[in-house]
C-alpha positions in Angstrom: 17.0 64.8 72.8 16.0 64.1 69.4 18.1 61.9 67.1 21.0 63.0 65.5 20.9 62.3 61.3 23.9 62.5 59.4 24.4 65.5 56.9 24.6 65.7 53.6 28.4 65.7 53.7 28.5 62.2 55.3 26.0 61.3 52.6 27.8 62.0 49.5 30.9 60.0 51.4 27.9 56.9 52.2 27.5 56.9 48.7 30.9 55.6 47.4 31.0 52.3 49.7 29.2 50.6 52.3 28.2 52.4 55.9 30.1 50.2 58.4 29.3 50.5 62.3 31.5 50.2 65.6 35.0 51.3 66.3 36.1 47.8 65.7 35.3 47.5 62.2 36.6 50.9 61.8 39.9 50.6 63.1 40.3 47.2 61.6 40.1 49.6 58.0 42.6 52.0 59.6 45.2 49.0 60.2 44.3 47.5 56.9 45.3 50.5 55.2 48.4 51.2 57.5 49.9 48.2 56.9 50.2 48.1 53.4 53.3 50.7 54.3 54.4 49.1 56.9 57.6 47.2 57.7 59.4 44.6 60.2 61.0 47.7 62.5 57.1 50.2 62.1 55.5 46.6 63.3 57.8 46.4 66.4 56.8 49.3 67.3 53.5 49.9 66.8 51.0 50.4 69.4 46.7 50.8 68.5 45.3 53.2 69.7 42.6 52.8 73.1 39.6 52.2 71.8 38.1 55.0 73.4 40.6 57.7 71.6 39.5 56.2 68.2 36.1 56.4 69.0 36.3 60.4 70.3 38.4 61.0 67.2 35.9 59.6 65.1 33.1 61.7 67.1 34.9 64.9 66.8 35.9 64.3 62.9 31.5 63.8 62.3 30.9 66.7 64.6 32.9 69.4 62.7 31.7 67.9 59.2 27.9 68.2 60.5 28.6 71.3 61.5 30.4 72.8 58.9 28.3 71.5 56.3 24.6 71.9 57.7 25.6 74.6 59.6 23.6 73.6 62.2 21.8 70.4 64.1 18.6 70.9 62.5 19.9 72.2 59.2 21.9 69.3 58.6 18.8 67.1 59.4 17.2 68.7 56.9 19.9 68.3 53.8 19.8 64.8 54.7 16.4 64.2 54.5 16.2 66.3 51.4 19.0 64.6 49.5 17.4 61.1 50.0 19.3 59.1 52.3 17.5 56.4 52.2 17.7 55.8 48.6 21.3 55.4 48.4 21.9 52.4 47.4 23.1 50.3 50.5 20.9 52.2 52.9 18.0 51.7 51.0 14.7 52.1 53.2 17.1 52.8 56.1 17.2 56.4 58.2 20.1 58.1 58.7 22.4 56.9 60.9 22.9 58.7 64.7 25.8 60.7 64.6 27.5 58.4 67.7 26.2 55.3 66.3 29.8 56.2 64.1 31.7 55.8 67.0 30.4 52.5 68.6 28.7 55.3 71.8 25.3 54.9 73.8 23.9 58.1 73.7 25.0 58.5 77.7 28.9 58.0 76.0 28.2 61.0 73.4 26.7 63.7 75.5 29.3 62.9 78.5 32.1 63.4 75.4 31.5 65.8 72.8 28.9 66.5 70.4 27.9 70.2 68.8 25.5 70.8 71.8 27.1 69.6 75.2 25.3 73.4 76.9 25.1 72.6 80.3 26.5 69.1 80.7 30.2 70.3 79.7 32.2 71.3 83.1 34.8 74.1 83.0 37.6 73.6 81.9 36.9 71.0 79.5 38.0 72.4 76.7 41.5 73.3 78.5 41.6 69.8 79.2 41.6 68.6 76.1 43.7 70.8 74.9 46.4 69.3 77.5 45.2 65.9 76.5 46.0 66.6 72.6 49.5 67.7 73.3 50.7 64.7 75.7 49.5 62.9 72.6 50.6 64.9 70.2 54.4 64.6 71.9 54.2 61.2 72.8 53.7 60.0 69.1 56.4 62.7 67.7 58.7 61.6 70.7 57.8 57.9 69.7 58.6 58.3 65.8 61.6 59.7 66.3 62.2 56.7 68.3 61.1 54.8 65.3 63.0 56.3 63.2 66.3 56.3 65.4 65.8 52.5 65.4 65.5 52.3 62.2 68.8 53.9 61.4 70.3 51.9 64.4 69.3 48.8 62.8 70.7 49.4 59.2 74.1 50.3 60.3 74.9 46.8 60.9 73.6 45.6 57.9 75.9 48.3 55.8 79.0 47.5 58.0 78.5 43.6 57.2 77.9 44.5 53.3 81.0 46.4 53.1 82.9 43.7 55.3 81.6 40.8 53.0 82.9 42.2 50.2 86.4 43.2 51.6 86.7 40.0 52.3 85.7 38.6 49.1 88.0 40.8 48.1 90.9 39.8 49.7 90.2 36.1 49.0 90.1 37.1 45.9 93.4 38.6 45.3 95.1 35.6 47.2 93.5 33.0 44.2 94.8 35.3 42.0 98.3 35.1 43.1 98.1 31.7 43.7 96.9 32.0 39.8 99.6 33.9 38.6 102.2 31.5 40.4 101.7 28.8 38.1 103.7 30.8 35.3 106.7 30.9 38.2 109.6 30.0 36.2 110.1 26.6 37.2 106.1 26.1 35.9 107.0 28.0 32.6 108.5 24.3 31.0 105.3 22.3 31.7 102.6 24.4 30.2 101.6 25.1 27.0 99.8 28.5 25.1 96.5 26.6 26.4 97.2 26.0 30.0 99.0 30.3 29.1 95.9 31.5 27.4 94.1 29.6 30.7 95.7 31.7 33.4 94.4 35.0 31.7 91.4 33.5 31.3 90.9 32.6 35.0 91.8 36.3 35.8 89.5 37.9 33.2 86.4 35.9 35.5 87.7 36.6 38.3 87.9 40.2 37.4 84.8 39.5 36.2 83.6 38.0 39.3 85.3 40.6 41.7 83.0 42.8 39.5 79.7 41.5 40.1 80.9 41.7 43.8 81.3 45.7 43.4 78.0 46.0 41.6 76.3 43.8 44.1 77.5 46.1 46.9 76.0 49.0 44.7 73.1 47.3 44.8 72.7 46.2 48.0 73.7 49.4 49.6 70.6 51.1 47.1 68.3 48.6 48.3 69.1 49.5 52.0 68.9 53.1 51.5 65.9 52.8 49.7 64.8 50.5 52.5 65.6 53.4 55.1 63.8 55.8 52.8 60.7 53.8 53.0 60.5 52.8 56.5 61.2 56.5 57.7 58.6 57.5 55.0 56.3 55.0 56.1 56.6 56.5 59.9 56.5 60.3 58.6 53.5 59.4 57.2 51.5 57.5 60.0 52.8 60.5 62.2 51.1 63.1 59.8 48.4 61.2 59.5 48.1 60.5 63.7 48.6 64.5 64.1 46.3 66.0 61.7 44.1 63.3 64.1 45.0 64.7 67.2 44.8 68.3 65.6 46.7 69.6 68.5 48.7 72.0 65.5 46.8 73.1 62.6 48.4 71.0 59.0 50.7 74.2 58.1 52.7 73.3 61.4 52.7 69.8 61.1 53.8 69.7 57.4 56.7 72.1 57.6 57.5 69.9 61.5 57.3 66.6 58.7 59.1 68.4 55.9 62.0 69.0 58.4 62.2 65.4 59.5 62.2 64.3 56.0 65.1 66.8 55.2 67.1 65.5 57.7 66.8 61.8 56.1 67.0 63.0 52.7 70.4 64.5 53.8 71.2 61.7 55.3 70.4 59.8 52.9 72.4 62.1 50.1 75.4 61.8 53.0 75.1 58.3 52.6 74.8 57.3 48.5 78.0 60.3 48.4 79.8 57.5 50.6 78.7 54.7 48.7 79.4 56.5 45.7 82.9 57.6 46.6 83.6 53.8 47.7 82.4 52.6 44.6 84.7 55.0 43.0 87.7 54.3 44.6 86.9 50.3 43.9 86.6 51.0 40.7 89.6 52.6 40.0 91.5 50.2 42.3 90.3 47.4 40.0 91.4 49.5 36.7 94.9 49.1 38.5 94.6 45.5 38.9 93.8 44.6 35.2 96.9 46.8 34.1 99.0 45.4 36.6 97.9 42.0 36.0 98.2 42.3 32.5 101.7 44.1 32.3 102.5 40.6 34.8 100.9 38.3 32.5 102.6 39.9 29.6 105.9 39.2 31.4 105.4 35.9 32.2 104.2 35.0 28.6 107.0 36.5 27.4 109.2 34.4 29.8 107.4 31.8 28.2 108.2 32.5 25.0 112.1 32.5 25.4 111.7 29.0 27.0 110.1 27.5 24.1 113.1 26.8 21.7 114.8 25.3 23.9 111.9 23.3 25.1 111.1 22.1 21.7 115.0 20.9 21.4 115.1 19.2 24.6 111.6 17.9 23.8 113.3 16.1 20.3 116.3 15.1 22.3 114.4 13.6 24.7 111.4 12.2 22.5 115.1 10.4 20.4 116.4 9.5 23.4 114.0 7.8 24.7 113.3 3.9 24.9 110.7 4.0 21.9 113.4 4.8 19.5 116.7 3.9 20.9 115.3 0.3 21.6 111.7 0.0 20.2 109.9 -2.6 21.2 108.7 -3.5 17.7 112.8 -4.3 17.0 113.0 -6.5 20.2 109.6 -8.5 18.8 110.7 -9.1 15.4 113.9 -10.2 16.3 112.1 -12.2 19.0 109.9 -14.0 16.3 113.1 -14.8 14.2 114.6 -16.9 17.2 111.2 -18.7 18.2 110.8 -19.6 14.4 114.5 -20.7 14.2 114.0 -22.7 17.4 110.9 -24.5 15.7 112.3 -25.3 12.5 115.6 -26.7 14.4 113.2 -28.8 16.6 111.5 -30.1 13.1 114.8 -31.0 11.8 115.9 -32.8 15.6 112.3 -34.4 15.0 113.3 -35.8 11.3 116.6 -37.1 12.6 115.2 -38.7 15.6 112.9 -40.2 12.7 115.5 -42.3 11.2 115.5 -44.2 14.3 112.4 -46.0 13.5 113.3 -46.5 9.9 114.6 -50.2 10.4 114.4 -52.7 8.2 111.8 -54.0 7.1 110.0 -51.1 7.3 113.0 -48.9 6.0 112.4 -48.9 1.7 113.7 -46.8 -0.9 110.1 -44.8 -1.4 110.7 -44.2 2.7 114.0 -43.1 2.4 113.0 -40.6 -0.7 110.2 -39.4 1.2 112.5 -38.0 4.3 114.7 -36.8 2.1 112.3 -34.4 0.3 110.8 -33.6 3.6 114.2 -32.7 4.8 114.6 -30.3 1.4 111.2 -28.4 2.4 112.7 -27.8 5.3 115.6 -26.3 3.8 113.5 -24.2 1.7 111.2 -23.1 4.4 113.7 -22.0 6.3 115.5 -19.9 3.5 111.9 -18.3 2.7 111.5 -17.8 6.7 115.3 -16.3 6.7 114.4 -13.8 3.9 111.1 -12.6 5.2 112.0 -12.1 8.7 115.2 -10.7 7.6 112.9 -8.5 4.8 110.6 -7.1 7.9 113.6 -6.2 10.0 115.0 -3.6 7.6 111.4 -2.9 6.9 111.0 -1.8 10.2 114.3 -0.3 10.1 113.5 2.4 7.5 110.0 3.0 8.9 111.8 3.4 12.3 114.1 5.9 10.7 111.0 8.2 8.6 109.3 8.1 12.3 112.6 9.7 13.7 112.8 12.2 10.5 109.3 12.9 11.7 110.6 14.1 15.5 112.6 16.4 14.1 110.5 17.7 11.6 107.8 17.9 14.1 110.2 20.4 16.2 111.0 22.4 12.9 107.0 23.2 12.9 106.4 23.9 16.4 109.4 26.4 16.8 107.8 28.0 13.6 104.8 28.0 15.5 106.3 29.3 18.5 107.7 31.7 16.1 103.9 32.8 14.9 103.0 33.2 18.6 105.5 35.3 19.4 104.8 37.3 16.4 108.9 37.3 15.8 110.6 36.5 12.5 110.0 33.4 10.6 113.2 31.1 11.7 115.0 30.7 7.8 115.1 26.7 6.4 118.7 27.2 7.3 118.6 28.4 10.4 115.7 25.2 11.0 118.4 22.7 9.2 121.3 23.8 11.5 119.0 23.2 14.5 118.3 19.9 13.5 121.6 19.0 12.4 122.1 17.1 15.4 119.4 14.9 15.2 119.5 13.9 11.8 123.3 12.9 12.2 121.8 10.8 14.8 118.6 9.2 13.5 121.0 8.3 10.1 123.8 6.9 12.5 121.2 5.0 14.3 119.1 3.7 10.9 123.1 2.3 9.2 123.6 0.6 12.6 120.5 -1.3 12.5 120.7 -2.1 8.6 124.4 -3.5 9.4 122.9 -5.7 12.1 120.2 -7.2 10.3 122.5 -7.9 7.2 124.8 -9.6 9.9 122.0 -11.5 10.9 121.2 -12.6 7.7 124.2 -13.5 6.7 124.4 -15.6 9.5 121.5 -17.5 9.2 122.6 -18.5 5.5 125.5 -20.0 6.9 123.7 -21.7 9.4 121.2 -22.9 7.0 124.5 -24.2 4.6 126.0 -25.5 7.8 122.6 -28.0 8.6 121.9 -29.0 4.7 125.8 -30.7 4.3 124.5 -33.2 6.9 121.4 -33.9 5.9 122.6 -34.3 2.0 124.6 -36.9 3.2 122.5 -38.5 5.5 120.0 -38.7 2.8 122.5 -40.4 0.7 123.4 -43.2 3.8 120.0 -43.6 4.1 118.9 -43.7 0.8 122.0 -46.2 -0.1 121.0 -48.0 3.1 117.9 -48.9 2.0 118.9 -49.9 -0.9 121.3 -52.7 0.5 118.3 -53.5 2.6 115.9 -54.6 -0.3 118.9 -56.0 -1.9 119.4 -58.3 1.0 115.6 -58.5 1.8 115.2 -59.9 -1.8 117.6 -62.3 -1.1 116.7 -63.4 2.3 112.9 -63.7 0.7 114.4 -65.9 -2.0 116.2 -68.1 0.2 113.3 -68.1 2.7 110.7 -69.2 -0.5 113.4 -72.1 -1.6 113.7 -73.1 1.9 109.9 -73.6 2.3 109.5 -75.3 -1.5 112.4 -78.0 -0.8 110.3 -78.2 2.6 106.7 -78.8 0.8 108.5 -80.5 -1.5 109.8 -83.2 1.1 106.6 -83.1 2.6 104.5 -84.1 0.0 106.9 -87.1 -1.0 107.0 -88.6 2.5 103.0 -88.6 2.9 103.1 -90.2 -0.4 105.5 -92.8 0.7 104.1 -93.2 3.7 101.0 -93.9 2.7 102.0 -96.4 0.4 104.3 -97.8 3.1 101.3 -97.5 5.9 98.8 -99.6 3.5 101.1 -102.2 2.8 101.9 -102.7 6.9 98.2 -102.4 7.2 97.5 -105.3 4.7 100.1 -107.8 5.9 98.8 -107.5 10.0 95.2 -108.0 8.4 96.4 -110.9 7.0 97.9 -112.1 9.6 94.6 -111.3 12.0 92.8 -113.1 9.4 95.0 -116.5 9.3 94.4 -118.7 11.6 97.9 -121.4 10.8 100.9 -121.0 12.2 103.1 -121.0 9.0 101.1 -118.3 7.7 101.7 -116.1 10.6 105.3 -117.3 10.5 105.5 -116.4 6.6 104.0 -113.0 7.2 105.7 -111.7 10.1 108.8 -110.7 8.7 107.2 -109.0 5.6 105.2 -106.8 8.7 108.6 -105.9 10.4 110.2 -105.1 7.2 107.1 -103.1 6.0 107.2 -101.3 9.4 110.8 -101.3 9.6 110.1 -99.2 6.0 108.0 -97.0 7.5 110.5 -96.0 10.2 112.9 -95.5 7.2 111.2 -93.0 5.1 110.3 -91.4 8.4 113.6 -91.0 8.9 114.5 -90.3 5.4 111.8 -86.9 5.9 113.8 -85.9 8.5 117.5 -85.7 7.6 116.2 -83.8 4.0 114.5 -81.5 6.1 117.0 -80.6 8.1 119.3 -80.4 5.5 117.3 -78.0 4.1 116.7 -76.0 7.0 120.8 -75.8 7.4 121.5 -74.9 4.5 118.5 -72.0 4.8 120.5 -71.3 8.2 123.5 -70.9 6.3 122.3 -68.6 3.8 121.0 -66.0 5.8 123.5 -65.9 8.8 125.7 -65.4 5.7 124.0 -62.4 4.2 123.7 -60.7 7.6 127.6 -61.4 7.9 128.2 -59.4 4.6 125.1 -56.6 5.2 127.8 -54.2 7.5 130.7 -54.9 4.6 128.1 -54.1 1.8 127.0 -51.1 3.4 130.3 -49.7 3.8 131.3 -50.7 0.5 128.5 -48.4 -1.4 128.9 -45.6 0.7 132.6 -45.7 0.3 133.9 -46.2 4.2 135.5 -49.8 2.8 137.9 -49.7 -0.4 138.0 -53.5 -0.6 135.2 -55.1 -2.1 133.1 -57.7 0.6 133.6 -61.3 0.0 130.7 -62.9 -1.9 128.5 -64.6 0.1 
């Protein structure tokens, strides 16, 4: 049997891309193609074909284009050859292609199959059989896409009933925050917020509106995507089916279009069955959310009213309290200035203890006039500085006083703006500077009451303090004056005791002198009279000078004793003197400072 060339039909379609061989390669294209339409559920359930049916189909589709377009084996050999298949481009040099060489098939395959000529190799009955054969297929792949398509439907449902369950229970959350949101303006709430935390709560509600919202259109969304989903997938199969019947060609395409168009009908009506739903829950959300937002706001409206009525008296209590309260009935600042006043008068009472206590070591002879002067200006700084320390601590206590009062002034008039601000708010009618005065009235009977008291108290204070200061300078006037006088009597007597003490020790070096001069003389005349006596040898000369050397000795012993008794006279009568002026010190001293009337006995 001569070879079998491919017509000029299958030429002009060689021409527009490259001649591929074997079933393989060919039904690798086919799934290629297919599956750019194909989804998870058309995968599942997608079975190839045998190899065998794709490679008859392809037989059968080459057979009836050689035929109809050569009309004719040889013709179509002919329009081949004339139209130049071997210059198209890929086939270049190349003959024509065997007709089963399409298919993958020996030539034994072809002519046991099909082919234009199968004369007397067909049996009877073939053409019966294959006519059964196209029908078993043709209703197993209708029966299996409406399988397919049955799943797919099956296996959205669940999908749409957990959208619409998510968002009812979004919902429902949803509500519950916002009645948990709307209990904070309860009206034991309504004292502890202000038009921020007020202007908050509708706030909060406007996004969850807001949010509750984006839930609705997300369910619009998602329900879209899944019918469009379902409108795909069911395309997709329609599609493969047409495509797999006008394969089979068991039905002519009129048939199998109008069978398809059906099918598609019935998922478009489902489909418009389905958005109507959606649509009509979407509606009814809608309109349900419309009668949130009014309700919500007619509630917010109430409570903000509520709110409203509460302020006054809030702002009063606020003042009452804000007066009431620790900073201003007992401020701090008042305890720490009145604080610093006892510390400083503590320290300058220490100084003065300290400047008495000095007096103790003002003793004679360290105790002078300049001394005495010098403590007694040192206790008149002290005086001073402790009237300038009483005047400025007393100055910074009413100080503090009026300052304390403006700050209470500025409470109230504090509450005078915010209930004008309430006022504003509540878009009601201005309060009158009367009306504002009488509500205030209270407090500024109070802050005055409050500012007299303290003034009264620091003037007490002050007052005090001068008397204390009047009481502590009598004292030390007068102990200035003992000590002054004091040390007075002490140089007096010092001067005297010094003169006694430098008469005492002149009679002395006068004594002293005189007996070394006498008793040198006396010395070198004893000295002489025993040399002369070492130096004579006679008796009568030492018999001669003997007595002269026991009277000159006897001399000696004399002036000796002569020294002694002046000395001591002196020294008693030095004794005498001073145990004298310390007898009359104590009657002097009381004498100039007045304690004795009688004048002290002269010493």
């Amino acid at each position: 049997m001569a070879d079998f060339n491919a017509t000029t039909g299958l030429a002009g379609s060689l021409a527009t891309k490259p001649v591929k061989f074997g079933a393989l390669e060919k039904a690798a294209e086919e799934v290629a193609e297919k599956a750019k339409y194909r989804t998870d559920m058309s995968n599942a359930t997608w079975v190839p074909r045998l190899e065998r049916e794709e490679a008859e189909a392809d037989v059968r589709f080459l057979t009836k284009t050689a035929w109809h377009i050569g009309h004719g084996y040889t013709v179509g050999v002919g329009i081949a050859e004339q139209h130049g298949f071997a210059t198209l481009s890929t086939n270049a040099g190349k003959q024509p292609p065997r007709i089963y060489e399409y298919a993958g098939l020996t030539v034994k395959q072809y002519t046991k199959s099909s082919g234009p000529y199968m004369k007397d190799q067909q049996r009877e009955g073939r053409i019966e059989d294959m006519h059964k054969s196209r029908k078993a297929r043709h209703d197993a792949h209708v029966d299996e896409c409406e399988g397919k398509i049955r799943l797919i439907n099956e296996s959205l449902e669940p999908m749409v009933v957990e959208v619409i369950r998510s968002l009812r229970q979004r919902l429902t959350e949803n509500e519950e925050q916002i009645e948990q949101l709307f209990m904070q303006l309860a009206d034991e709430y309504l004292t502890r917020i202000d038009m921020a935390q007020l202007q908050g709560v509708w706030s909060d509600y406007q996004e969850y509106s807001k949010l509750r919202e984006s839930w609705i259109a997300e369910f619009d969304e998602q329900t879209d995507q899944l019918e469009v989903q379902r409108a795909a997938l069911v395309q997709n199969e329609l599609k493969t089916l047409g495509a797999v019947l006008l394969d089979i060609a068991h039905q002519l395409p009129g048939p199998i279009e109008r069978y398809l168009e059906d099918e598609a009908l019935k998922e478009n009506v489902l489909l418009l069955n389905n958005r109507r739903a959606y649509a009509d829950m979407l509606s009814r959300l809608r309109k349900r959310e419309i009668e949130l937002d009014l309700k919500a706001r007619v509630r917010w409206e109430e409570r903000k009213h509520a709110w409203y009525l509460t302020l006054h008296e809030r702002a009063v209590a606020k003042c009452r309290a804000t007066l009431n309260s620790a900073e201003y009935t007992n401020p701090k600042k008042r305890d720490t200035l009145y604080g610093a006043l006892r510390s400083q008068q503590t320290i300058l009472y220490e100084r003065r203890v300290n400047m008495w206590a000095d007096l103790q070591s003002l003793t004679p002879p360290s105790l002078t006039v300049e001394k005495a002067k010098q403590w007694g200006e040192g206790l008149h700084e002290l005086d001073s500085e402790q009237e300038l320390e009483h005047k400025q601590r007393c100055g910074a206590i009413r100080k503090f006083e009026m300052e304390h009062y403006e700050s209470s002034r500025l409470v109230i008039e504090r509450m005078k703006k915010e209930l004008k601000g309430y006022a504003e708010m509540t878009d009601a009618e201005m309060p009158t500077e009367e009306e504002l005065t009488l509500a205030g009235e209270e407090f500024e009977a109070l802050v005055l009451a409050r500012k007299d008291k303290g003034l009264v108290a620091v003037e007490q204070v002050s007052q005090t303090l001068a008397k204390q200061l009047v009481y502590l300078r009598v004292p030390g006037e007068r102990l200035e004056k003992l000590i002054l006088e004091v040390a007075r009597i002490v140089e007096d007597y010092h001067q005297r005791v010094t003169d006694a003490k430098e008469k005492h020790l002149k009679g002395m070096a006068d004594g002293r002198k005189s007996n070394t001069d006498n008793d040198t003389k006396l010395e070198d005349e004893f000295e002489y009279l025993l040399t002369c006596m070492k130096q004579d040898g006679n008796v009568e000369s030492l018999q001669a000078n003997l007595p002269l050397t026991l009277a000159a000795l006897d001399a000696v012993k004399a002036e000796y004793r002569r020294f002694y008794d002046e000395a001591m006279g002196l020294t008693r009568d030095y004794t005498s003197t001073v145990n004298g002026l310390l007898r009359t010190i104590d009657s002097d001293i009381e004498h100039m400072t007045g304690l004795l009337k009688d004048p002290p006995p002269p010493p």
